[in-house]
N, CA, C and O atoms as a DFTB+ gen file, in Angstrom:
344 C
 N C O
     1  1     -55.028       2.359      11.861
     2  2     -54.664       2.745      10.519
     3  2     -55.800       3.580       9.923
     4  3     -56.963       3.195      10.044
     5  1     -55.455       4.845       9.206
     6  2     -56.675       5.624       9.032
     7  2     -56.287       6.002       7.595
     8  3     -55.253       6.651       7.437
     9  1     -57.036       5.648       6.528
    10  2     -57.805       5.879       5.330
    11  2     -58.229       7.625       4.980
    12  3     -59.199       8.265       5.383
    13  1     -57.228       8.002       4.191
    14  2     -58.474       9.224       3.593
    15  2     -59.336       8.668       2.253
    16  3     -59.258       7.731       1.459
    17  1     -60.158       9.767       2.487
    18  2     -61.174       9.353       1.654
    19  2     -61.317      10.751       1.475
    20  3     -61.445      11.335       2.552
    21  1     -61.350      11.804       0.045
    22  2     -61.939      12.700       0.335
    23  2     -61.443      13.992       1.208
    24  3     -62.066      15.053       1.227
    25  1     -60.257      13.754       1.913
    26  2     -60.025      14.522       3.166
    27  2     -60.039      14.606       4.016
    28  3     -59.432      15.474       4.644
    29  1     -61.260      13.101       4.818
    30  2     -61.964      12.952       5.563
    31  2     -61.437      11.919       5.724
    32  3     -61.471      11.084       4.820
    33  1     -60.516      11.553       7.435
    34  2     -59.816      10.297       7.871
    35  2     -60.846       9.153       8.331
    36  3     -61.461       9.326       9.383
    37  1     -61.055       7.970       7.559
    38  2     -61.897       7.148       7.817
    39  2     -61.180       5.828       8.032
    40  3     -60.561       5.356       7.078
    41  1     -61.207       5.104       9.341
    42  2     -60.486       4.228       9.330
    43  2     -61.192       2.449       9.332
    44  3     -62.384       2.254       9.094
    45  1     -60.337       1.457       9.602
    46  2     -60.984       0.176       8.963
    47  2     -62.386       0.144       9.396
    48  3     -63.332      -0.155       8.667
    49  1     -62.453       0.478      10.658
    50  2     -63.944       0.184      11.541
    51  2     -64.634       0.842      10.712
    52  3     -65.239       0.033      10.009
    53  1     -64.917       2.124      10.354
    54  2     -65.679       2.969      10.022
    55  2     -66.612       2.377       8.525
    56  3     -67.799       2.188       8.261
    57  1     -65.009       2.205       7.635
    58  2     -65.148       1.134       6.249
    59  2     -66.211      -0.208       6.700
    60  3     -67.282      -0.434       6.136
    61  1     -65.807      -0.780       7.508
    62  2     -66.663      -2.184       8.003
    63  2     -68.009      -1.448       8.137
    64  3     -68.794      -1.482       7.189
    65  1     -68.324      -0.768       9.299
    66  2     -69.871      -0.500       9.121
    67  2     -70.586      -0.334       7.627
    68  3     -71.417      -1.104       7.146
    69  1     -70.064       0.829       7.041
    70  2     -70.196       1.111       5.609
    71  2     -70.600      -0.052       4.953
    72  3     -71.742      -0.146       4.503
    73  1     -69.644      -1.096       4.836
    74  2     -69.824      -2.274       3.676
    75  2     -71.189      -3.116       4.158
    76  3     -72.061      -3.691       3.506
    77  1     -70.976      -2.925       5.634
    78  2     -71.960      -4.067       5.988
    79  2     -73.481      -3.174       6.149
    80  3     -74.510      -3.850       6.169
    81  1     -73.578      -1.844       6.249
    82  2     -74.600      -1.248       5.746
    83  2     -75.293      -1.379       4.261
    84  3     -76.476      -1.667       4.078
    85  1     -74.361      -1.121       3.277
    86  2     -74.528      -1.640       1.898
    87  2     -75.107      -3.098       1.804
    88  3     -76.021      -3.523       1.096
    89  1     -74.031      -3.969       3.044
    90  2     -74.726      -5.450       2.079
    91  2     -76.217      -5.536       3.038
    92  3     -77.083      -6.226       2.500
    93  1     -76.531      -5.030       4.138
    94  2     -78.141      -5.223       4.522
    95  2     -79.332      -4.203       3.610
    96  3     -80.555      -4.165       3.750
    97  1     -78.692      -3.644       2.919
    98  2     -79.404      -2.655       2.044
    99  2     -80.081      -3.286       1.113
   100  3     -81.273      -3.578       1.022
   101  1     -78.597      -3.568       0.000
   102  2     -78.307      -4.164      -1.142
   103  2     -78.503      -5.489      -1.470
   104  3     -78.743      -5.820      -2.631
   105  1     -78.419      -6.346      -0.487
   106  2     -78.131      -8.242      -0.446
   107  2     -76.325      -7.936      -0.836
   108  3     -75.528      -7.023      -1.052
   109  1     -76.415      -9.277      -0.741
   110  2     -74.617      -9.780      -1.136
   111  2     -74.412      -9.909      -2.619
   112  3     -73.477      -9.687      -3.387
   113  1     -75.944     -10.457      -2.753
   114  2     -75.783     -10.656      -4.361
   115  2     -75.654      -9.396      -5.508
   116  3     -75.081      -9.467      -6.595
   117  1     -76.313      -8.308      -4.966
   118  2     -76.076      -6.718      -5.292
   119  2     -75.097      -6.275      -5.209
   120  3     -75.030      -5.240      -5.872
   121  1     -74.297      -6.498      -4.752
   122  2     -72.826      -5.751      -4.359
   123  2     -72.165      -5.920      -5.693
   124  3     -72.451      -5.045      -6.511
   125  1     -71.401      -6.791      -6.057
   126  2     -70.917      -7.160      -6.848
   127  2     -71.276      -6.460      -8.740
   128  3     -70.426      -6.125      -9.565
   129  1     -72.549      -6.450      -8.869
   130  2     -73.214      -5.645      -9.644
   131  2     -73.205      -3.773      -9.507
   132  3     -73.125      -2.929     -10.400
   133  1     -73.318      -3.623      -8.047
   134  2     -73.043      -2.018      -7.406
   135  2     -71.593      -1.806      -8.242
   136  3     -71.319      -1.069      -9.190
   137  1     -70.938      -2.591      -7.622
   138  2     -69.407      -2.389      -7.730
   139  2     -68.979      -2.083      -9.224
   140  3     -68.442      -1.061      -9.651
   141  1     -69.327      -3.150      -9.865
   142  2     -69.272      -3.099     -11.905
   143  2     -69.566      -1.809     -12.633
   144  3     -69.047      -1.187     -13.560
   145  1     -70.519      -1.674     -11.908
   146  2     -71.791      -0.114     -12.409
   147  2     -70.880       1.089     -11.757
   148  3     -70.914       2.163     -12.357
   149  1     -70.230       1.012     -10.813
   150  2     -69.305       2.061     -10.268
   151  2     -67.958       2.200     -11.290
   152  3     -67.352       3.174     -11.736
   153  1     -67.821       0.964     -11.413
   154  2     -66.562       0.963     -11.887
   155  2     -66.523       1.309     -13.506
   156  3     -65.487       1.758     -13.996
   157  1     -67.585       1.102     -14.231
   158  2     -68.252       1.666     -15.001
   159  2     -68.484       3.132     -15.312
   160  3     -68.501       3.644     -16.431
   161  1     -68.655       3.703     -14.176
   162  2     -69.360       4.946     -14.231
   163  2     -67.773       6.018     -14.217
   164  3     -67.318       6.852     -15.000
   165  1     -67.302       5.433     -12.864
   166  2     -65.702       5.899     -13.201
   167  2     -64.853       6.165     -14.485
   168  3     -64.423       7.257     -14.856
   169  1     -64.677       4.782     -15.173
   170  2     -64.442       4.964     -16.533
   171  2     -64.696       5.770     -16.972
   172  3     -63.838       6.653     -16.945
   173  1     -66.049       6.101     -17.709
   174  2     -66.303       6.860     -18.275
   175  2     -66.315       8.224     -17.907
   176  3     -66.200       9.021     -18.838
   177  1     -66.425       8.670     -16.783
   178  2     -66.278      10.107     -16.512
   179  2     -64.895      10.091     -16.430
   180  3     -64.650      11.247     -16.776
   181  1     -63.544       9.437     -16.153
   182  2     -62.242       9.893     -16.853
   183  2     -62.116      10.299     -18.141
   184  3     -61.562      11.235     -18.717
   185  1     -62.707       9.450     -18.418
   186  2     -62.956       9.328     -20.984
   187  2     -63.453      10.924     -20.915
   188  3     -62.936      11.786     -21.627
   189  1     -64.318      11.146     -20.147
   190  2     -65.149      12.527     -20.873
   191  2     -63.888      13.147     -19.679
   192  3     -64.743      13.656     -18.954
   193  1     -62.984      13.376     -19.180
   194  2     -62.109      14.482     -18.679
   195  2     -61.031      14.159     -19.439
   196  3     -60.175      15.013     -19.209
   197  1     -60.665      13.429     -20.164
   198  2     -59.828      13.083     -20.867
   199  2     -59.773      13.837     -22.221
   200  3     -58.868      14.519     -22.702
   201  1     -61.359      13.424     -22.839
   202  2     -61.769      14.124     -23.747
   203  2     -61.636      15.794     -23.811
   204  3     -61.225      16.504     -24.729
   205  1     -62.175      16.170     -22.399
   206  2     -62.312      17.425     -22.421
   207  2     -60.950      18.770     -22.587
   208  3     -60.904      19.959     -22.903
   209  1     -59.878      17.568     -22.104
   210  2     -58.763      18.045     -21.722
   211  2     -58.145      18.057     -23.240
   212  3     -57.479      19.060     -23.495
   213  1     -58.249      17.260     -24.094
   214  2     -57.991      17.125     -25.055
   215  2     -58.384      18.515     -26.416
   216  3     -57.669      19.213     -27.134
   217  1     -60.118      18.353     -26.192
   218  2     -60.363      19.785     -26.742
   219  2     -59.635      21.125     -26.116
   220  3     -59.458      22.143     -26.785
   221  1     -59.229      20.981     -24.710
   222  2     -58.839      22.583     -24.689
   223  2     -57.450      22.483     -25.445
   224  3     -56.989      23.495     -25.971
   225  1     -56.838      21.382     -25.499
   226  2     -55.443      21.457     -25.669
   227  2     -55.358      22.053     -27.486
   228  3     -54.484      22.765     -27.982
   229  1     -56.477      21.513     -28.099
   230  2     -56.337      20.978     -29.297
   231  2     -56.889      23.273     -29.798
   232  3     -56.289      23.978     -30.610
   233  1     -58.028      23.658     -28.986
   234  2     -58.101      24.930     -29.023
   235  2     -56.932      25.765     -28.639
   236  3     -56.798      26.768     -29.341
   237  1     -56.024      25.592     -27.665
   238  2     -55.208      26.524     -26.976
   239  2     -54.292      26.052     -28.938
   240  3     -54.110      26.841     -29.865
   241  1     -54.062      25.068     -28.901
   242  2     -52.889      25.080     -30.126
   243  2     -52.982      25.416     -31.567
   244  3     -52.128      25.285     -32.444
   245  1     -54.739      26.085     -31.663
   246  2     -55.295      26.912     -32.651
   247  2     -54.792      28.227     -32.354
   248  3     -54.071      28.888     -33.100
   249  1     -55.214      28.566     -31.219
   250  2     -55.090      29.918     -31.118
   251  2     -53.662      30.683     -30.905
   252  3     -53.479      31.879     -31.131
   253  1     -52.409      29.493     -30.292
   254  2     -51.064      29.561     -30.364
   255  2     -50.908      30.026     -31.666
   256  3     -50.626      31.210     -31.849
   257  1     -51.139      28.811     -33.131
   258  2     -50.852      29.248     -34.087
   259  2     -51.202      30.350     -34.789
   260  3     -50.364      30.975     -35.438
   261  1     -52.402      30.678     -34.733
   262  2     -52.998      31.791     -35.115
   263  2     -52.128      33.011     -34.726
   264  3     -51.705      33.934     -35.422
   265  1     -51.970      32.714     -33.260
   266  2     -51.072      34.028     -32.745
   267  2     -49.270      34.323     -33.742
   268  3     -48.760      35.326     -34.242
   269  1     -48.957      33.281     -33.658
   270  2     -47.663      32.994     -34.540
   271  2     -47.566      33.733     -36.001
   272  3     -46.599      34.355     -36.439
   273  1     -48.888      33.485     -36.667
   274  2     -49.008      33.637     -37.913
   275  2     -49.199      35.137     -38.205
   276  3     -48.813      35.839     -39.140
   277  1     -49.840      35.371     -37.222
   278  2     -50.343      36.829     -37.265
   279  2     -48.914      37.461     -36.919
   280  3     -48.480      38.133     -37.855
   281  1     -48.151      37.412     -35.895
   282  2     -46.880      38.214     -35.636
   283  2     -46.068      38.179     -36.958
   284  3     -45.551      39.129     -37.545
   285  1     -46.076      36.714     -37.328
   286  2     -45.225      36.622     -38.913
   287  2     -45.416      37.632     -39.886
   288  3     -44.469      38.070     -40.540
   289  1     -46.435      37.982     -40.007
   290  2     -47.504      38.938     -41.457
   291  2     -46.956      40.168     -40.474
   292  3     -45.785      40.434     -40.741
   293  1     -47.428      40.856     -39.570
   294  2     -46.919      42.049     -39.103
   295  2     -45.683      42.309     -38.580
   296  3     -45.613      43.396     -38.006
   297  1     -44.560      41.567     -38.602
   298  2     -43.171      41.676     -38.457
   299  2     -43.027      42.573     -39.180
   300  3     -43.717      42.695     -40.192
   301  1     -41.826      43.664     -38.736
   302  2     -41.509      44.795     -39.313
   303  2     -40.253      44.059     -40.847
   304  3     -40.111      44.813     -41.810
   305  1     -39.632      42.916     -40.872
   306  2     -39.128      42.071     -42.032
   307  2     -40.443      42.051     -43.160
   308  3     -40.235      42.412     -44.318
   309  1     -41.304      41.764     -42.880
   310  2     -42.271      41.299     -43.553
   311  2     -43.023      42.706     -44.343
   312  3     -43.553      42.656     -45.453
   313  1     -42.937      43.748     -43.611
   314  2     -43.657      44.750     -43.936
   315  2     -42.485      45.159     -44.818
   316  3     -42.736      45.112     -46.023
   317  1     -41.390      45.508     -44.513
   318  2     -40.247      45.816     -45.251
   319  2     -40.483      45.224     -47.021
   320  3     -40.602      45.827     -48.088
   321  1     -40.472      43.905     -46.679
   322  2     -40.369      43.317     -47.482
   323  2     -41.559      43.207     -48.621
   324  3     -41.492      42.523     -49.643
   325  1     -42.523      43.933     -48.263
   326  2     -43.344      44.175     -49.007
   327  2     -43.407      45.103     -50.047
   328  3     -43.595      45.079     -51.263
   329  1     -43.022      46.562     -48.505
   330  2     -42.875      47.596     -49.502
   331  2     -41.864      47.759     -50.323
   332  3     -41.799      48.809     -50.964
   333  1     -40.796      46.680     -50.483
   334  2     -39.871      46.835     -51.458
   335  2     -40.358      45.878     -52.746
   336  3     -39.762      45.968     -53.820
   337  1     -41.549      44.898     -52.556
   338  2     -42.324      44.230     -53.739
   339  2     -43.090      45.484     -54.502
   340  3     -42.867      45.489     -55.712
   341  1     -43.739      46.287     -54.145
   342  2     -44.710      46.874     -54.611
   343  2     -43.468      47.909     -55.266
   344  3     -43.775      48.877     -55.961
């Protein structure tokens, strides 16, 4: 059974060395703490792509309107309609 990771087919064996590299690194008692702090770190870099995604959306729907407003004022109705105010 083979795992991507990345793109890169990594299967159970491969995972086993890995973990058990980490826990002679780390201790057993580290892991668990590794893991929190990852899972941690994850979070928050979704929040800030979340965020980020949010500002473009929130700019693109400035500049939509802007565009809108501006066609409104230079519509040939609008110009019409002017020069029949004045």
């Amino acid at each position: 059974m083979k795992v991507l990771m990345a793109g890169i087919g990594i299967g159970f064996q491969e995972l086993l060395v890995i973990f058990l590299i980490i826990a002679l690194l780390f201790g057993a008692k580290k892991i668990p703490e590794l893991a929190r702090g990852l899972g941690q770190a994850m979070k928050e870099f979704k929040k800030g792509m979340k965020d980020e995604e949010s500002k473009e959306e929130s700019k693109t729907t400035k500049v939509e309107n802007s565009e809108e407003e501006k066609s409104k004022i230079s519509s040939p109705e609008v110009i019409k309609t002017a020069k029949k105010e004045k």
